[in-house]
C-alpha positions as CSV (number, residue, x, y, z in Angstrom):
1,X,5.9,1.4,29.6
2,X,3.2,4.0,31.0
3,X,2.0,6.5,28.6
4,X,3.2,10.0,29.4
5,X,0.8,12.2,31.0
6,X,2.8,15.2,29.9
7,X,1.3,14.7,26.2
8,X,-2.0,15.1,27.6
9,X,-2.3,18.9,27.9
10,X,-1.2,19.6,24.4
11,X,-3.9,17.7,22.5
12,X,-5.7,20.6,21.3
13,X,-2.7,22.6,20.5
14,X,-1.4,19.5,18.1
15,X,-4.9,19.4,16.6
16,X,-5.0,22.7,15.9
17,X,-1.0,22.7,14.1
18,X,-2.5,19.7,11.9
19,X,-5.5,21.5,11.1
20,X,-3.4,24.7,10.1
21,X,-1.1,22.5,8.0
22,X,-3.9,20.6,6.0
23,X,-3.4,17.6,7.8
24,X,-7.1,16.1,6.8
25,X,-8.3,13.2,4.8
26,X,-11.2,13.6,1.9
27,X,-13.1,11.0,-0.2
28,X,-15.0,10.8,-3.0
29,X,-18.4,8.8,-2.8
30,X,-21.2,8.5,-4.8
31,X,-20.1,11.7,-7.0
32,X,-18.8,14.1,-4.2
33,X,-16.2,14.9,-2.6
34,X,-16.0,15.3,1.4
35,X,-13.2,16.2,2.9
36,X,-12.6,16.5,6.8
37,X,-10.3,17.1,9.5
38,X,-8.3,13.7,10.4
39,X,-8.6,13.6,14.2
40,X,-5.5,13.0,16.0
41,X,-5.6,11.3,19.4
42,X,-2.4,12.5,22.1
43,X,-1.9,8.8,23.5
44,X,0.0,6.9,21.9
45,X,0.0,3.5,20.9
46,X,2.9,1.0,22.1
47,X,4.5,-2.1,20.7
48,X,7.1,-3.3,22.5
49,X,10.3,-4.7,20.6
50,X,9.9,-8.3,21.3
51,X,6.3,-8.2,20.1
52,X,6.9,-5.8,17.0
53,X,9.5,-8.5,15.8
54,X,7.1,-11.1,15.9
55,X,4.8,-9.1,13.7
56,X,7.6,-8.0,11.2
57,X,8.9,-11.6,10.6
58,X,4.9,-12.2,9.6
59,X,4.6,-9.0,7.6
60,X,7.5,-9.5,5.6
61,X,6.6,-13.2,5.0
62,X,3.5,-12.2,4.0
63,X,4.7,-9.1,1.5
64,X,7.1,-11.7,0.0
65,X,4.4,-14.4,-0.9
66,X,2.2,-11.7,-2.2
67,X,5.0,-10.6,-4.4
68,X,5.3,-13.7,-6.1
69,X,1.7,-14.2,-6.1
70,X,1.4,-10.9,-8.4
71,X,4.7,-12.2,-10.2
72,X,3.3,-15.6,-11.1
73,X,-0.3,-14.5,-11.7
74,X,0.9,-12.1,-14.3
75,X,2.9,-15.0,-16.0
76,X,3.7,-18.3,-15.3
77,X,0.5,-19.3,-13.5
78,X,1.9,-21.8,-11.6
79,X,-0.5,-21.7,-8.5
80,X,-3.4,-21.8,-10.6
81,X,-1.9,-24.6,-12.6
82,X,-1.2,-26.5,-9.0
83,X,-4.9,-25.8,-8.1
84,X,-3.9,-23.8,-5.2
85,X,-6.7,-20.7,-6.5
86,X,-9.1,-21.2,-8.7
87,X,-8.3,-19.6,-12.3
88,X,-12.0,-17.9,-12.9
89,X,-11.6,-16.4,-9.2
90,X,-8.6,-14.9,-9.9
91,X,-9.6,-13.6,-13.3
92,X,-12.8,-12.7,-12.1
93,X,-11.5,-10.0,-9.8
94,X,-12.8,-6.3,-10.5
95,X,-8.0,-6.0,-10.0
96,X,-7.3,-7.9,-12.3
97,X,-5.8,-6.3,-15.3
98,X,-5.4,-8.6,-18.6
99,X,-3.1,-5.6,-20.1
100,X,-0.5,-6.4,-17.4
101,X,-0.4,-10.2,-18.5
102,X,3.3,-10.8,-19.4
103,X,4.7,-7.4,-17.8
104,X,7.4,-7.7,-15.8
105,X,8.4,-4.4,-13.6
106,X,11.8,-3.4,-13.0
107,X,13.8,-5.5,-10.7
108,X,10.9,-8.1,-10.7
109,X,9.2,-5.9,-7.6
110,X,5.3,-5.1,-7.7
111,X,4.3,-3.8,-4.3
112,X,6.9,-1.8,-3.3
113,X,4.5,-0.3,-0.7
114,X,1.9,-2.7,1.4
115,X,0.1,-1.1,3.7
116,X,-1.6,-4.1,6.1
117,X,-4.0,-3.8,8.7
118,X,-3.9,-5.6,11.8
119,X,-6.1,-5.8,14.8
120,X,-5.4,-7.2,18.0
121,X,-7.1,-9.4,19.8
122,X,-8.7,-9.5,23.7
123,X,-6.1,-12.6,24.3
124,X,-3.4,-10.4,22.5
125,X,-3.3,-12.4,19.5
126,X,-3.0,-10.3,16.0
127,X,-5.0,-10.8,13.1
128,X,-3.9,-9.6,9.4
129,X,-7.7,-7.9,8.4
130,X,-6.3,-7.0,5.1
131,X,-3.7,-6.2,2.5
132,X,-3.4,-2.3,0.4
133,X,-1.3,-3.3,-2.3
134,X,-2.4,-0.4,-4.8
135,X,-1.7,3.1,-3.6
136,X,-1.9,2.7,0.2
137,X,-1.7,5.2,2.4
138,X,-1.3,6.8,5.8
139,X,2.5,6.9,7.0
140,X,2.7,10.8,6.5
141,X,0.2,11.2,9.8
142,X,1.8,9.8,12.6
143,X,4.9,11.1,11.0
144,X,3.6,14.7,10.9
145,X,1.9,14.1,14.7
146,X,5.1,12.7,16.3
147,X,7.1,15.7,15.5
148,X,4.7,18.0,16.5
149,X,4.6,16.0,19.9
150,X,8.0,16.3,19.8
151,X,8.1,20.1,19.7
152,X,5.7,20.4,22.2
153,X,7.0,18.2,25.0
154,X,10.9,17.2,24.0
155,X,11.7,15.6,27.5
156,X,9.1,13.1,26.5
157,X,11.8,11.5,23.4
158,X,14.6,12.3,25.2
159,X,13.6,10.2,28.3
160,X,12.2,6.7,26.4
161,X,13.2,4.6,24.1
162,X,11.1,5.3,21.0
163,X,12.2,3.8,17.9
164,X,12.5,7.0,15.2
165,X,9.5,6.9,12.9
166,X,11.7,10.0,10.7
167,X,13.5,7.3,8.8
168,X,10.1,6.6,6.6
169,X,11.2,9.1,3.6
170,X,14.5,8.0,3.4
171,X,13.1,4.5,2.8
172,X,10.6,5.8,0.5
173,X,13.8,7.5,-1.2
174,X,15.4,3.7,-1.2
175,X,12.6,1.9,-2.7
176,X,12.3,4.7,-5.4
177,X,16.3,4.7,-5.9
178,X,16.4,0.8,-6.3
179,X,13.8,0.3,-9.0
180,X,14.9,4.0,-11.0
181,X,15.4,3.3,-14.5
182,X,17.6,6.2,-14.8
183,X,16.5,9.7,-14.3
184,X,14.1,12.0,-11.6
185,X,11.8,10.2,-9.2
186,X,8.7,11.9,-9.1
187,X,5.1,11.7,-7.3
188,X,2.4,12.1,-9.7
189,X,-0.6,13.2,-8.1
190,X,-4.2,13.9,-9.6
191,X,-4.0,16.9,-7.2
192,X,-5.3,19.4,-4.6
193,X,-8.8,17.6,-4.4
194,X,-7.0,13.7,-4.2
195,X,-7.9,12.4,-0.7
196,X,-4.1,11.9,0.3
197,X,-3.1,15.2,-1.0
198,X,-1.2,16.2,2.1
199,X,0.3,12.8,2.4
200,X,1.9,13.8,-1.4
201,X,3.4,17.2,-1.2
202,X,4.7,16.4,2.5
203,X,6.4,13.0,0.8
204,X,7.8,14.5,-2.2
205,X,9.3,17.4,0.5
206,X,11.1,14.8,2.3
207,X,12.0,12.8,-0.2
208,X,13.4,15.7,-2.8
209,X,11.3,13.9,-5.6
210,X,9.2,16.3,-7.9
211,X,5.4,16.3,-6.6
212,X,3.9,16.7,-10.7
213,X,0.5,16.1,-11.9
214,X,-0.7,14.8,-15.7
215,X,0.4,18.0,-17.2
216,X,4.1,18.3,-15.9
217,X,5.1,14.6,-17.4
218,X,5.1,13.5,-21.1
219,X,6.0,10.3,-23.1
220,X,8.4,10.9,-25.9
221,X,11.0,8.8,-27.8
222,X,10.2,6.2,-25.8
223,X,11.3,7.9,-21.9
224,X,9.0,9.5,-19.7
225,X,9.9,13.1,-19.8
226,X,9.1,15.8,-16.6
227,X,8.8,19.6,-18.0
228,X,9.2,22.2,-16.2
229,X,7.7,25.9,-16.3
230,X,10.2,27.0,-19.0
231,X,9.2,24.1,-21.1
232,X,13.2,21.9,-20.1
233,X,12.6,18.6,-20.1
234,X,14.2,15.7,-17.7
235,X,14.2,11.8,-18.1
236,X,12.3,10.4,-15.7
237,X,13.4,7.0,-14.2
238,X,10.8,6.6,-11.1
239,X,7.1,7.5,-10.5
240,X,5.3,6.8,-7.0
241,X,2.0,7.4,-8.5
242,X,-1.1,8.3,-6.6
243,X,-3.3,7.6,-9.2
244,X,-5.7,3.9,-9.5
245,X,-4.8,1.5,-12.7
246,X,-8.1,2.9,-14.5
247,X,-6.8,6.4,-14.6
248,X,-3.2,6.0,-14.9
249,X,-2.9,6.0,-18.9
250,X,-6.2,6.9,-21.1
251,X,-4.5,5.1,-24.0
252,X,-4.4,2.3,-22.3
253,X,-7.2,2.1,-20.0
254,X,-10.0,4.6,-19.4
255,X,-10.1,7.0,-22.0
256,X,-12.0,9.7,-20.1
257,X,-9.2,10.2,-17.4
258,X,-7.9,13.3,-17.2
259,X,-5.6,12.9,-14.8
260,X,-3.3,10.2,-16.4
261,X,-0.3,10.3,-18.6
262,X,-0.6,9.0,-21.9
263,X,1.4,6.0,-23.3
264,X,3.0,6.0,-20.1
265,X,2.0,2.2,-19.2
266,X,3.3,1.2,-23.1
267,X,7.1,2.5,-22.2
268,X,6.6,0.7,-18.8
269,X,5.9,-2.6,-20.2
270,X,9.5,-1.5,-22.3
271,X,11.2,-0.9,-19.1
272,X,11.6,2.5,-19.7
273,X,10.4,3.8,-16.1
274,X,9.3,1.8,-12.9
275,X,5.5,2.5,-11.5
276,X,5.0,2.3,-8.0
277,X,3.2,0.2,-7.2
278,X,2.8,-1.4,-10.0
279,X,-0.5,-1.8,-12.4
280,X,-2.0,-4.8,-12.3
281,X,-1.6,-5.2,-8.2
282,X,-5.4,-5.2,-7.6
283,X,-5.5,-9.1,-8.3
284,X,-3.7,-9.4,-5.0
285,X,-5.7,-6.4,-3.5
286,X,-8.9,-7.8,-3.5
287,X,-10.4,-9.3,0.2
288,X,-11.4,-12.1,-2.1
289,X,-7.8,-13.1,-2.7
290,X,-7.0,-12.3,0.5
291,X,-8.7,-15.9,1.6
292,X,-6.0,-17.8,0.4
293,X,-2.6,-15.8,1.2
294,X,-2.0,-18.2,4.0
295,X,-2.1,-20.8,1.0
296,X,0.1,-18.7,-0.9
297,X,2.7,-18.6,1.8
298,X,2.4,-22.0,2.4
299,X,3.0,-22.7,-1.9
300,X,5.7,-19.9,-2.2
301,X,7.8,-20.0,0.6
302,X,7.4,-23.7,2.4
303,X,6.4,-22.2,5.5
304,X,3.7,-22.0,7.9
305,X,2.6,-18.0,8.4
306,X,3.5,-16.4,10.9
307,X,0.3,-14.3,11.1
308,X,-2.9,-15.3,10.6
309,X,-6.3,-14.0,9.0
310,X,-9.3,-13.2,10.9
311,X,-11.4,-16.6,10.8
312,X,-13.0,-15.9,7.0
313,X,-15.4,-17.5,4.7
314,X,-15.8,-17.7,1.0
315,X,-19.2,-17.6,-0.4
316,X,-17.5,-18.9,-3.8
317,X,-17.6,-22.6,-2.2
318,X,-20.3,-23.9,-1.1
319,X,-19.7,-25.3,2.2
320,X,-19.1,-21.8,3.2
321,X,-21.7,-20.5,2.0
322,X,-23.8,-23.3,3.6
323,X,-22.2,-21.9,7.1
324,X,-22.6,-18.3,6.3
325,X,-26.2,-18.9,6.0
326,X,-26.4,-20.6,9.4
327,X,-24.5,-18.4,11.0
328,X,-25.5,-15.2,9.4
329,X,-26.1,-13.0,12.8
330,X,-22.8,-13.7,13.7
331,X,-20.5,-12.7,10.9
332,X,-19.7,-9.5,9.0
333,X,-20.4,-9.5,5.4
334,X,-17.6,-7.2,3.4
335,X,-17.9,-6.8,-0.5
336,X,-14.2,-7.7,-1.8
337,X,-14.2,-4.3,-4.1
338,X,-14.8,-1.9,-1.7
339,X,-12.2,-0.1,0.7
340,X,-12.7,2.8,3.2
341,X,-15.2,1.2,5.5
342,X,-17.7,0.9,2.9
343,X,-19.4,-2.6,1.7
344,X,-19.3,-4.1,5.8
345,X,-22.6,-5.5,6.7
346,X,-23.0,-7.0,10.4
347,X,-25.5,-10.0,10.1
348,X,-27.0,-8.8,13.7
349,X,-28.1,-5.3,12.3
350,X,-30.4,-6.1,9.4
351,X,-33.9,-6.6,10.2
352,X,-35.4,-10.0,8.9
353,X,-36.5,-8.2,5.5
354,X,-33.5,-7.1,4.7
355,X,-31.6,-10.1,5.9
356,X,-33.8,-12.0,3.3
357,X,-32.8,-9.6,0.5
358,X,-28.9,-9.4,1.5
359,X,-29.2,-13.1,1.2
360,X,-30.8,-13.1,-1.7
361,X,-27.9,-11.2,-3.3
362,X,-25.4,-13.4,-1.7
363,X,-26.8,-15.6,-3.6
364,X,-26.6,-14.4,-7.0
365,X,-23.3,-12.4,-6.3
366,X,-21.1,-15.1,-4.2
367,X,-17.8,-14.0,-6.1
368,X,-18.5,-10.3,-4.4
369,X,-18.7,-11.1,-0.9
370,X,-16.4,-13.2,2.2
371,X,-17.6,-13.3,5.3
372,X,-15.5,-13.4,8.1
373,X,-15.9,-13.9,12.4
374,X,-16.4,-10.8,14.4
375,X,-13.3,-10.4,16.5
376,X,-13.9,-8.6,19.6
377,X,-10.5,-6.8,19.2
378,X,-8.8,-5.0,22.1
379,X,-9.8,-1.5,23.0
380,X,-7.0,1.0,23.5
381,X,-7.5,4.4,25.2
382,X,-8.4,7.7,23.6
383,X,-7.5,11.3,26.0
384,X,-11.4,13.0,25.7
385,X,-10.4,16.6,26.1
386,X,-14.3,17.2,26.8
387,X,-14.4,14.8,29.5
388,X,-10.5,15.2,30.7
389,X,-9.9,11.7,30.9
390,X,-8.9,8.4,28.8
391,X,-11.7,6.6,27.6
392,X,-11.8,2.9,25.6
393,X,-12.4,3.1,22.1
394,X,-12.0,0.2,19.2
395,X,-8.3,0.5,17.2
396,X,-6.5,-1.2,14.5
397,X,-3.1,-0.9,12.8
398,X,-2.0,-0.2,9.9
399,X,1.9,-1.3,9.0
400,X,3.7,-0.4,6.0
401,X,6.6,-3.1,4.3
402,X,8.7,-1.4,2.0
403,X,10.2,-3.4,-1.2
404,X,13.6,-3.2,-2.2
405,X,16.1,-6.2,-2.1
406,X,14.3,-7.8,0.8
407,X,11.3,-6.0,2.5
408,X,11.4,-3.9,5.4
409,X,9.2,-3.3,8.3
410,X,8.6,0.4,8.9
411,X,8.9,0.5,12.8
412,X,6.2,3.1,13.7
413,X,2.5,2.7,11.6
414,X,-0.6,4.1,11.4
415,X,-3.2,3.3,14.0
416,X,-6.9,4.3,13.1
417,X,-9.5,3.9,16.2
418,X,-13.3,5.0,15.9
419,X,-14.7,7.6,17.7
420,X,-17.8,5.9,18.8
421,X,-17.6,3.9,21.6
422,X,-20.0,1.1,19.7
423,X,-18.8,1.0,16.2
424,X,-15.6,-1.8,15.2
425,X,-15.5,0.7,12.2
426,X,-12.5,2.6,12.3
427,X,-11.5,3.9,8.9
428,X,-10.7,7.3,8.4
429,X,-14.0,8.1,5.9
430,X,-16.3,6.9,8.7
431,X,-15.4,9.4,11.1
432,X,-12.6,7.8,12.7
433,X,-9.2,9.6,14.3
434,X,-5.4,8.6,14.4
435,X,-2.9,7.9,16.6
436,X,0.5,7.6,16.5
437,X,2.4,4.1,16.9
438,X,6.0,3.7,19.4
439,X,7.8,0.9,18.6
440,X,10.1,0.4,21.6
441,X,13.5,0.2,21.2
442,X,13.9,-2.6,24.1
């Protein structure tokens, strides 16, 4: 279909609504804390239905080999036994959690959310770039962004087929329904200053669970209690936490968090309250690991995937790290531990010192590092308000696959394009904007 022209007029107005409703993003580097307005872009992107089937028969392949991957990792070890992953890579990984060995979270689910990112190729083909297993984020935006659209020009819904990305709560609810122990659902969150702040209070208002930090929720008897103002307490059955593994219980695992619950991970590993997603996920989280899902599919589920991974490399064997190093210019280097943007190196922008020293730490750090292909993925157009006219500008996409019985494919998603016409960089905490995603109904 065309894209509307009507949106176009009410960019700024939509802007200034998110802006007035705290619609931003923040992040914490290197000991502060930056937050920012999350730019929202008026065109949207659009996935037909034929195309957005194909990608959700790969997506929920992939969630579902992941899924055992975390499952098997965490106790029968089977692919490592096989020789399928190496066992020191696996162990080796910054997500790995040795406490969560033996664990096994209610109704056997560990990602309940996966937020993957795509990108598209010129040629139209789509490449998985990576897998959020932990606390991934994003849906609330082009939630919050469609319905202000929607207010501002209705005729727009009303007249095409648009798949209705509203339905992303009561999913949420679903997910947190299906693994509920018995009791509340809440969503703990460390609070005002977390990056995805918004994305919790706006969740927990459409989902009716409780949005609590550290301070409303405490263990006792064995059951994970919420208390409430007047000091009445409720069993809690379900958490969606927003809070990483190292911070979740200071009993447990770092001690100086002050924004975890204590002896909440020990009545966990009972089966006293579900976790979502569930500690320990990292070992699947980790762009390391992400080398060998296609493997993992292949192990798990007999079956070729559906979607592949960009063209990648793993320094950890050496005939890839013989090819990194003759192809250096031509690859991007990403450190498998960091997220956000951060950690990407493109061979052809060092200068020959610095190449020599990068190489250097390749090197002596190969378990840190993949390399993978640039893809020269498809540019999709941005409205400049400045300029008054659509310009090109780099984009991926970012679906979410929620876990309950079988996993399901949220039909709308997160696209994130940059802002400069000559960065491939598009995350968020580098400056870049949103859009919103129409999945066509036919």
């Amino acid at each position: 279909m065309a894209i509307p022209e009507e949106l176009y007029p009410y960019s700024g107005s939509v802007n200034e609504l998110l802006a007035r409703y705290g619609v931003k993003f923040g992040i914490y580097k290197n000991g502060v804390f930056n937050e920012q307005l999350f730019p929202f872009d008026i065109i949207p992107r659009i996935i037909e239905r034929r195309e957005f089937e194909y990608l959700e028969r790969g997506l929920k392949q992939r969630v579902k080999a992941l899924n055992e991957f975390i499952r098997d990792v965490y106790s029968d070890k089977k692919i490592i036994a096989d020789g399928v992953i190496p066992e020191d890579f696996v162990y080796s990984g910054s997500g790995w959690l040795a406490q969560c060995d033996g664990v096994n979270p209610p109704q056997n689910i560990y990602s309940h959310i996966s937020g993957i990112d795509l990108v598209q190729a010129k040629n139209g083909e789509w490449f998985i770039l990576e897998d959020n297993l932990r606390i991934p984020s994003g849906a609330s935006y082009p939630m919050i962004a469609r319905e202000l659209c929607r207010r501002s020009a209705p005729s727009v819904f009303a007249e095409n087929r648009i798949e209705d990305n509203r339905n992303y709560a009561q999913l949420l609810r679903r997910t947190m329904d299906y693994v509920n122990t018995g009791g509340l659902s809440v969503i703990l969150t460390p609070g005002r200053f977390n990056a995805a702040y918004f994305e919790h209070s706006y969740f927990a208002e459409l989902t009716g669970a409780r949005l609590v930090t550290c301070e409303d929720l405490v263990v006792e008897d064995e059951h994970l209690y919420f208390k409430d103002y007047s000091g009445k307490k409720e069993q809690v059955g379900a958490v969606y936490r927003r809070i990483s593994d190292e911070y979740l219980d200071p009993v447990n695992f770092n001690r100086e968090s002050l924004i975890g619950v204590p002896h909440v991970f020990e009545i966990y590993k009972k089966g006293r309250v579900a976790l979502l997603n569930a500690p320990g996920n990292g070992a699947a989280d980790d762009k390391g690991i992400y080398y060998f899902v296609p493997a993992m599919i292949r192990y798990y589920l007999h079956e070729d995937p559906v979607l592949n991974n960009a063209p990648t490399y793993l320094l950890y064997y050496e005939r890839d790290m013989k090819y990194v190093l003759e192809h250096f210019d031509s690859l991007v280097i990403k450190d498998v531990a960091e997220a956000g943007g951060y950690g990407i190196i493109f061979g052809d922008s060092l200068s020959a010192e610095k190449k020599a020293e990068f190489i250097d730490l390749l090197k002596a750090e190969p378990r840190r590092f993949i390399a993978q292909e640039v893809i020269d993925f498809k540019d999709i157009d941005i409205f400049d308000g400045e300029a008054g006219k659509r310009v090109p500008r780099k984009a991926d996409f970012r679906a979410f696959v929620l876990m309950n019985d079988e996993p399901v494919v949220w039909k709308s998603g997160l696209t994130r394009f940059s802002r400069n016409p000559d960065s491939f960089v598009v995350n968020s905490s580098q400056g870049g904007g949103f859009k919103d995603t129409w999945v066509m109904e036919e």
